[in-house]
VOMARPA-81067 format. One record per residue: residue number from 1; x, y, z of N, C-alpha, C, O in turn. Coordinates in pm, whole numbers. Example, Ala and Ser with C-alpha at 12.3 -4.5 7.8 and 13.67 -1.06 7.14 Angstrom:
2
  num    n.c1    n.c2    n.c3   ca.c1   ca.c2   ca.c3    c.c1    c.c2    c.c3    o.c1    o.c2    o.c3
    1    1319    -569     780    1230    -450     780    1320    -330     780    1424    -332     846
    2    1285    -225     708    1367    -106     714    1290       3     787    1341     114     804
// end
This chain:
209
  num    n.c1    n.c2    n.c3   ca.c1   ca.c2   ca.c3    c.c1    c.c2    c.c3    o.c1    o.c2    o.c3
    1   27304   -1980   15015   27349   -1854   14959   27491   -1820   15006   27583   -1773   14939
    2   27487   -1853   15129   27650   -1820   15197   27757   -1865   15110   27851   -1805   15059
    3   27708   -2027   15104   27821   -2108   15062   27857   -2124   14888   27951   -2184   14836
    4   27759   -2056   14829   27774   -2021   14689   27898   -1878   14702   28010   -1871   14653
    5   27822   -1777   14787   27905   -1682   14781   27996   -1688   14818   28057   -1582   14808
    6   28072   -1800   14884   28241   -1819   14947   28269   -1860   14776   28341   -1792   14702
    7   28201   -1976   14738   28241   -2034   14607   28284   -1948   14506   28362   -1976   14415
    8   28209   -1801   14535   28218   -1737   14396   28363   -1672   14437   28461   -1682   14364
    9   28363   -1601   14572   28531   -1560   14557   28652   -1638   14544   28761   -1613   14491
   10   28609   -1732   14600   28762   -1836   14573   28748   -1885   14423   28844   -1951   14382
   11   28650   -1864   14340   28671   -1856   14216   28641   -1990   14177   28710   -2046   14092
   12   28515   -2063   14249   28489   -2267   14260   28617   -2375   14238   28628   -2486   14185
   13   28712   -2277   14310   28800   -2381   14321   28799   -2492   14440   28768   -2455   14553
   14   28832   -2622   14414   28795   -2735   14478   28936   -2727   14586   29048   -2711   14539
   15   28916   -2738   14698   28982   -2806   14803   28887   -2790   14940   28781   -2731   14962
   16   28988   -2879   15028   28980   -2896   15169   28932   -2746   15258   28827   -2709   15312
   17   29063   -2687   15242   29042   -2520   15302   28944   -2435   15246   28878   -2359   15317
   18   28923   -2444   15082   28823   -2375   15043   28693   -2386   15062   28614   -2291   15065
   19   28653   -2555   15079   28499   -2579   15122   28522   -2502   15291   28447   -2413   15331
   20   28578   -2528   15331   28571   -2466   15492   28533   -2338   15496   28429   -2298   15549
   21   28640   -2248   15425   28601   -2118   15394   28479   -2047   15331   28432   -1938   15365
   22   28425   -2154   15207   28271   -2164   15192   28156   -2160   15270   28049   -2100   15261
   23   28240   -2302   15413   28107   -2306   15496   28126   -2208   15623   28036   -2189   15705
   24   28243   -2153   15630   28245   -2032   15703   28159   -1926   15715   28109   -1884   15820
   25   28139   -1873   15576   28074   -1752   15503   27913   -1799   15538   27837   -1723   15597
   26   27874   -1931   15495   27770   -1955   15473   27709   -1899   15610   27625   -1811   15625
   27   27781   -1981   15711   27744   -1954   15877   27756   -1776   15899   27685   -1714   15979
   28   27831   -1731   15836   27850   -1596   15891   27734   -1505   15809   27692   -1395   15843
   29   27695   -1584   15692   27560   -1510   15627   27383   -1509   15733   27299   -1422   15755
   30   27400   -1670   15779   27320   -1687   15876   27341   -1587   16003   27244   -1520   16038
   31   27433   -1579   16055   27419   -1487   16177   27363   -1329   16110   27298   -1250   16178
   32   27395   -1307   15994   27373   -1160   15978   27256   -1202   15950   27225   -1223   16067
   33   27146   -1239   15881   27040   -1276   15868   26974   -1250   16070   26922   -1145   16105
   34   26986   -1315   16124   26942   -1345   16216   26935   -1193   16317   26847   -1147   16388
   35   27078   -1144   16280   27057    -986   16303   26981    -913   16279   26933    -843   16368
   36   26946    -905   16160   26847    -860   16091   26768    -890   16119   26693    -794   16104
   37   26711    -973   16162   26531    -987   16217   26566   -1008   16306   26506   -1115   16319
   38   26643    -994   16431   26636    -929   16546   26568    -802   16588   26493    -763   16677
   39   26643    -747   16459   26606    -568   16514   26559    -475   16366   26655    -463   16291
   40   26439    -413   16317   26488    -288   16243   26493    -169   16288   26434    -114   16381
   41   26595    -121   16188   26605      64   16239   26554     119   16144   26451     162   16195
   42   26552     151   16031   26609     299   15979   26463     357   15919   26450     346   15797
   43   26394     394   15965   26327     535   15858   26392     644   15915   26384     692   16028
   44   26456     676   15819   26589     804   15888   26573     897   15786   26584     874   15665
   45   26542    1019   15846   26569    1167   15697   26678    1218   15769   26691    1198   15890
   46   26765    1289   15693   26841    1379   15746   26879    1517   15633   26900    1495   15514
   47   26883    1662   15695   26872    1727   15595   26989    1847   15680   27000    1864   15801
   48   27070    1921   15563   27166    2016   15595   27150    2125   15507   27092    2133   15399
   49   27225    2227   15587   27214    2375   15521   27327    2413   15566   27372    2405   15680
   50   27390    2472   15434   27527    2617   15520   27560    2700   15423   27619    2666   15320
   51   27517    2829   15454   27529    2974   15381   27619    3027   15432   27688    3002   15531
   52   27617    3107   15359   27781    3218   15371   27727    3308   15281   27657    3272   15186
   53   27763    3462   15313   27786    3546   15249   27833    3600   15161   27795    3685   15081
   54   27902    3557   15175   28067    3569   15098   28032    3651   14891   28050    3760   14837
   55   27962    3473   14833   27936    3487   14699   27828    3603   14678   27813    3630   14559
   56   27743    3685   14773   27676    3700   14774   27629    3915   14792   27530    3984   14769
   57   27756    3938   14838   27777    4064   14936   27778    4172   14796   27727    4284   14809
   58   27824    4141   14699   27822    4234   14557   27710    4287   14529   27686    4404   14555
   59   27595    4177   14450   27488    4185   14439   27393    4241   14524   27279    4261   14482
   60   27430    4275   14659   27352    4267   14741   27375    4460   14786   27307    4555   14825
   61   27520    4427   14744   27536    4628   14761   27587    4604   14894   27568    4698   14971
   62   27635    4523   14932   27671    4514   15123   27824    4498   15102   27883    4442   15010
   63   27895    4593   15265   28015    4566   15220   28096    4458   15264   28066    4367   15342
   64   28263    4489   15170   28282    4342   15217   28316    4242   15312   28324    4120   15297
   65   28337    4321   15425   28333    4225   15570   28230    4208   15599   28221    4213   15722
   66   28131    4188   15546   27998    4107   15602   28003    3989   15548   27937    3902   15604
   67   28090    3947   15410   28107    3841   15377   28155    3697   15460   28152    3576   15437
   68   28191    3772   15553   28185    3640   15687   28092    3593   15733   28114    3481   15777
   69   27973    3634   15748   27854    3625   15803   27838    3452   15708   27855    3419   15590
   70   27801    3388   15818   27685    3252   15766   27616    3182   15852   27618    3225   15967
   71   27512    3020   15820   27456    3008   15878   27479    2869   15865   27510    2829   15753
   72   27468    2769   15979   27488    2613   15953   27322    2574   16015   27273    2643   16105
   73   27261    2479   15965   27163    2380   16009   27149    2204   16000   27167    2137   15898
   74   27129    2175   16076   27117    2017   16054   27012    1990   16084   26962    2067   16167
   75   26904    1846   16023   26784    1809   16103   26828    1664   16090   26888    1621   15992
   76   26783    1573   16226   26793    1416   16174   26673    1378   16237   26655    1389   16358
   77   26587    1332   16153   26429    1253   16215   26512    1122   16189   26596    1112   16100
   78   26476    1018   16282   26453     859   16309   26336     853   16331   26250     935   16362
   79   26339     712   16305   26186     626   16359   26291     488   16396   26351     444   16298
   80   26308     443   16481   26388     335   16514   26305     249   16607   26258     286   16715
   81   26288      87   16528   26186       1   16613   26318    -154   16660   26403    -195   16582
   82   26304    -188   16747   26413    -271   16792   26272    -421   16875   26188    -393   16960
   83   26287    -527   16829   26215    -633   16897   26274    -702   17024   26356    -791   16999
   84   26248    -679   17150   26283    -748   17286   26238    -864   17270   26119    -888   17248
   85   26339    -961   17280   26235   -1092   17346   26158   -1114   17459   26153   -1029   17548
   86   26089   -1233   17465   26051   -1205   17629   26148   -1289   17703   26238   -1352   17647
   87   26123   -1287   17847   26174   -1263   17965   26125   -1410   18003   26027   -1475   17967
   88   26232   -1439   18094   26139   -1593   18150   26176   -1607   18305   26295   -1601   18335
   89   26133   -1615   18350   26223   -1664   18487   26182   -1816   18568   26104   -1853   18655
   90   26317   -1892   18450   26236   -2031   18515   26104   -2079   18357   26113   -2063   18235
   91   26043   -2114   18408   25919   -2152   18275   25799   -2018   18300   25691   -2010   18242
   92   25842   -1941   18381   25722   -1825   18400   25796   -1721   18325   25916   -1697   18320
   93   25646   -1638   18239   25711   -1543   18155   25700   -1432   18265   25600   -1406   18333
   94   25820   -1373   18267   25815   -1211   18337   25779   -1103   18224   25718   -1006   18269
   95   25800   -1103   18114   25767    -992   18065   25736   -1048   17893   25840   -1102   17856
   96   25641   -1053   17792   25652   -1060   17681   25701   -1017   17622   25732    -903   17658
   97   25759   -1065   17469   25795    -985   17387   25714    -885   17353   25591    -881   17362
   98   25822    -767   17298   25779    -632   17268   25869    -562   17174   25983    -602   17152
   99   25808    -437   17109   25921    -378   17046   25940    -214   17119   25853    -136   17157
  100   26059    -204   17120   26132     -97   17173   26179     -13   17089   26208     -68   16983
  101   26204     127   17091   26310     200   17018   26438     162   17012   26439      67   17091
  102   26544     173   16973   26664     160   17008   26730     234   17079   26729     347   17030
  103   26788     228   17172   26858     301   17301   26973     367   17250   27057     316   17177
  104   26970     528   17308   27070     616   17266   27000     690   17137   27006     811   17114
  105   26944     610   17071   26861     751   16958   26726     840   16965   26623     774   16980
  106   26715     950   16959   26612    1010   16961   26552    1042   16841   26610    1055   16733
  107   26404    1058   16867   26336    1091   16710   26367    1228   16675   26323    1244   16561
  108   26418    1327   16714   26466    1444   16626   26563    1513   16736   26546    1531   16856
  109   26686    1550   16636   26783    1608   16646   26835    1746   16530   26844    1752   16407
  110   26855    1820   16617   26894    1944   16544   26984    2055   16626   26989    2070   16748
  111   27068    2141   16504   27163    2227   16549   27115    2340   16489   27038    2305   16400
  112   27123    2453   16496   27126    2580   16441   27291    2631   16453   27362    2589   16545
  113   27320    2688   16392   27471    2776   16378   27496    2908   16312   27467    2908   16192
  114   27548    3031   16366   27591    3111   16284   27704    3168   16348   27726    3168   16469
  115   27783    3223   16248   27908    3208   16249   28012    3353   16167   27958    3416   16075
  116   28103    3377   16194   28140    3449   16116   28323    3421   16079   28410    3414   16166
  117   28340    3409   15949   28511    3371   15895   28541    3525   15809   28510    3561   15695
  118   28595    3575   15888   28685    3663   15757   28795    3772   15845   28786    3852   15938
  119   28917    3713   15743   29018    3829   15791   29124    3727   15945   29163    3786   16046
  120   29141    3619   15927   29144    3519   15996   29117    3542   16171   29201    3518   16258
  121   28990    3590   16192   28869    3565   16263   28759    3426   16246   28670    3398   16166
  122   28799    3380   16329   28635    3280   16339   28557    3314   16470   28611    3321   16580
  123   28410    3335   16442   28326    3330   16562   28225    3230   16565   28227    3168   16458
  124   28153    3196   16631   28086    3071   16607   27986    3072   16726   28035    3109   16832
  125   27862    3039   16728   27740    2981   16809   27716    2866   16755   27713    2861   16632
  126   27696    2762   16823   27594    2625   16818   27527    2622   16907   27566    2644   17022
  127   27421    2595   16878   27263    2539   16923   27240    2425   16879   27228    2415   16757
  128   27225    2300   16964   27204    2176   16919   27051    2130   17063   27069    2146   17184
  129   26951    2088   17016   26822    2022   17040   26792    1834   17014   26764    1780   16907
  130   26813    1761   17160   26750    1644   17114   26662    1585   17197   26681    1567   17317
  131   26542    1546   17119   26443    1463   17167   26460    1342   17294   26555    1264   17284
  132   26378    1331   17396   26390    1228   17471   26445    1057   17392   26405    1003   17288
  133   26529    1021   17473   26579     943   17422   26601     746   17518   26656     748   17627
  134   26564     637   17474   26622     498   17572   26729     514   17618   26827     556   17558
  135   26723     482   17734   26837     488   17793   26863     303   17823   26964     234   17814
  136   26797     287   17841   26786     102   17893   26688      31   17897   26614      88   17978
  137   26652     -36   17871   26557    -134   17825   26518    -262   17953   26589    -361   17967
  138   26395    -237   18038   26381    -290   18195   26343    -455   18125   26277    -459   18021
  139   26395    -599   18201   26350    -700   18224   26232    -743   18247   26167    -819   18176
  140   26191    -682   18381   26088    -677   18476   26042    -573   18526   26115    -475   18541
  141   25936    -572   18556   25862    -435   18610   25888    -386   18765   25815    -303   18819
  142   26005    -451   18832   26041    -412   18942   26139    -276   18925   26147    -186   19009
  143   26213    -282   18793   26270    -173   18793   26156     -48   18798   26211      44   18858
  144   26061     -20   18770   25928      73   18690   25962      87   18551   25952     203   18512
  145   25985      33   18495   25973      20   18342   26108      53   18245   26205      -1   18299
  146   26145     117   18130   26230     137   18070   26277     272   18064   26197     361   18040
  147   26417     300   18086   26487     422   18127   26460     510   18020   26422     481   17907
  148   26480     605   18062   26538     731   17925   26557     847   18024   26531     861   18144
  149   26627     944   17905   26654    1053   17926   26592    1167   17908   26569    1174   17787
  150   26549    1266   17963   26460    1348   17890   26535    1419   17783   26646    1377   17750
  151   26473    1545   17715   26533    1614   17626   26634    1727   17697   26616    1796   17797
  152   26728    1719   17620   26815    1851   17678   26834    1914   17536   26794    1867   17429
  153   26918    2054   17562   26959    2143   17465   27147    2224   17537   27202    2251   17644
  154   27172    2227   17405   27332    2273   17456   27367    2419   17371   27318    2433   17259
  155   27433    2502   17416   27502    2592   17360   27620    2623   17349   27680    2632   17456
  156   27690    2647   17236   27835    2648   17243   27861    2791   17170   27780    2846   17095
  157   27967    2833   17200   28052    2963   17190   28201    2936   17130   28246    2847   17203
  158   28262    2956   17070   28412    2917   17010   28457    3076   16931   28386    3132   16848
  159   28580    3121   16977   28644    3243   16918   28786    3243   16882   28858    3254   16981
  160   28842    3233   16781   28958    3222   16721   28989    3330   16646   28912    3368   16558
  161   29102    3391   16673   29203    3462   16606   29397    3450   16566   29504    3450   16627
  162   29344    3441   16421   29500    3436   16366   29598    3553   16370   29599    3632   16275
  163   29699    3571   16499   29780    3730   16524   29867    3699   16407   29852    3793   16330
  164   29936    3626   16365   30003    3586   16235   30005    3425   16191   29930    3339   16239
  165   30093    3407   16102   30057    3255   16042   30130    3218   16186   30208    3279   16260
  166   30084    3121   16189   30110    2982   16343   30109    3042   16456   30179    2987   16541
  167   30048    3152   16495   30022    3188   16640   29848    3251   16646   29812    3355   16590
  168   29777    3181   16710   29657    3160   16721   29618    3194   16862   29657    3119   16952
  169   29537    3313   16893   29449    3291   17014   29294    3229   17018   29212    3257   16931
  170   29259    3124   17155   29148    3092   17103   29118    3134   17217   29193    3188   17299
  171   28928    3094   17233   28849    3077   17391   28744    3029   17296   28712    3062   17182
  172   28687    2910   17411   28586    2801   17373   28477    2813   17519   28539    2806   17625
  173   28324    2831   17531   28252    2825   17613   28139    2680   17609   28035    2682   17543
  174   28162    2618   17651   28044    2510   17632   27973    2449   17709   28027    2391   17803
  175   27828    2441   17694   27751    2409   17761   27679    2516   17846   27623    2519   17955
  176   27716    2627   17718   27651    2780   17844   27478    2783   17909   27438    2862   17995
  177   27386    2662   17832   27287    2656   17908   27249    2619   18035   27154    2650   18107
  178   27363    2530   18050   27351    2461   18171   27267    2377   18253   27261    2349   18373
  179   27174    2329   18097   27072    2240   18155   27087    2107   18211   27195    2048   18201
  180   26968    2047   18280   26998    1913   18355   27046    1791   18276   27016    1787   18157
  181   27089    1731   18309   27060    1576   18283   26984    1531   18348   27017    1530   18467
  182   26879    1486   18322   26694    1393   18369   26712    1255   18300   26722    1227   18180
  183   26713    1169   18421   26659    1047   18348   26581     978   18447   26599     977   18568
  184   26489     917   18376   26324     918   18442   26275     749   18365   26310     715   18253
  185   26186     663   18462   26144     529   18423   26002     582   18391   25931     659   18455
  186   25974     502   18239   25848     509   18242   25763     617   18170   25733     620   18051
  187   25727     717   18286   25726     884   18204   25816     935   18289   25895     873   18361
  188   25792    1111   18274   25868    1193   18286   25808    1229   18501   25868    1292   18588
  189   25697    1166   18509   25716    1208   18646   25780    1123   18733   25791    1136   18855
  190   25830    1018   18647   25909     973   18782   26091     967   18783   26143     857   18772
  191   26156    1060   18794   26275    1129   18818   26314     979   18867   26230     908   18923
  192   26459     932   18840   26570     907   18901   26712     927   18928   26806     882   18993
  193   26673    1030   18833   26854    1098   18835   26859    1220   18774   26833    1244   18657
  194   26894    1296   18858   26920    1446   18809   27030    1522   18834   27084    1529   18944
  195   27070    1589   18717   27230    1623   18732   27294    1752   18648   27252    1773   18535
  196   27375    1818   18693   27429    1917   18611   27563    1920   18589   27637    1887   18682
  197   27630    1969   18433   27759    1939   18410   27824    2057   18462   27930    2055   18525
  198   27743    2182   18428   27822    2326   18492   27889    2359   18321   27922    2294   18222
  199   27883    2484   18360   27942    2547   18207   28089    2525   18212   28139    2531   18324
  200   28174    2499   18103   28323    2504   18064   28372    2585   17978   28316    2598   17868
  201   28509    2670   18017   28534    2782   17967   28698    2704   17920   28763    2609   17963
  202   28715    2807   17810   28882    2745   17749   28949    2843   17679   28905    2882   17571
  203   29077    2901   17739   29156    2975   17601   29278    2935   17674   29323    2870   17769
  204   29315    3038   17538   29483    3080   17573   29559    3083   17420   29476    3078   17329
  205   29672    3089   17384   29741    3072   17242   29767    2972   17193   29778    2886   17279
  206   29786    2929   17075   29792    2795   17003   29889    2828   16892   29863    2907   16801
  207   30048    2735   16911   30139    2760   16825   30163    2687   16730   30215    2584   16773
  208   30146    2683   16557   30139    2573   16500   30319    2583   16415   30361    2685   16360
  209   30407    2435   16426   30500    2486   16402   30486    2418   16243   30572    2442   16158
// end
């Protein structure tokens, strides 16, 4: 299949460089193949929302600086399955093959947001939520098994005002929950690392020339 499909772009023209380039592709079709049943990912949904007031404040009999008012949402479900080989040490198996999640994704992620734009004012909350997640994937059972992280949640704050065109005051708060970082082998009772970032605060003026 590879080597048809080199054929078809060079258009089956015959030479030296072109069969090479044929059997290039062919080999580079095989490795992606091989990727591919290495690992699958994706049963993935993902779904968004963002309202505003704005179109809406007439009909409604409300006045019109409420037309800033809105709302942002995101959801992302995964199902992510990844195949480990096994483990050998020497001709002895240390660990069989298995399948794993894939490390770094969690099965649900989500933000909430509301916000307000009008009159060049921006205000803004985020709320973002994610599921325990791989952190590393153990060899052997001397480590106690395979890392992760537990779930955390974050909050953010952001306030912008336009005093005229190109002079901007802002202040940014993030991470006002201040929850841990947990990451734990195995389950959740066995802690190996626990940590806090501390909240971060930010302003001052912003000149755009």
């Amino acid at each position: 299949q590879g080597y048809m499909l080199g054929s078809l772009i060079t258009g089956f023209a015959s030479s030296w460089w072109i069969m090479l380039f044929n059997a290039l592709i062919g080999f580079a079709l095989v490795a992606a193949y091989c990727l591919l049943g290495a690992g699958w990912l994706i049963i993935k949904s993902e779904g968004a929302l963002q309202l505003q007031l704005e179109p809406y404040t007439q009909d409604l009999g409300l006045p019109a600086w409420t037309g800033g008012f809105g709302l942002s949402t995101n959801l992302v479900l995964n199902k992510t399955r990844v195949s480990k080989p096994a483990v050998f040490n020497g001709v002895t198996q240390v660990r069989p093959e298995r399948v794993t999640a894939l490390p770094g994704t969690s099965d649900v992620t989500y933000n909430i947001g509301v916000y307000y734009e009008k009159y060049g004012l921006s205000l803004r909350a985020q709320y973002q939520r994610r599921s325990d997640w791989l952190d590393f994937v153990a060899d052997t059972l001397v480590d106690g098994g395979d890392g992760y992280w537990r779930a955390d949640d974050e909050l953010d704050v952001s306030a912008r005002y336009e005093i005229r065109r190109g002079i901007e005051v802002y202040f940014d708060a993030a991470n006002l929950l201040n929850g841990p970082g947990v990451r734990y082998v195995g389950d959740r009772r066995y802690t190996i690392e626990y940590e806090q970032f501390g909240r971060r605060y930010v302003g001052g003026v912003r000149f755009t020339f």
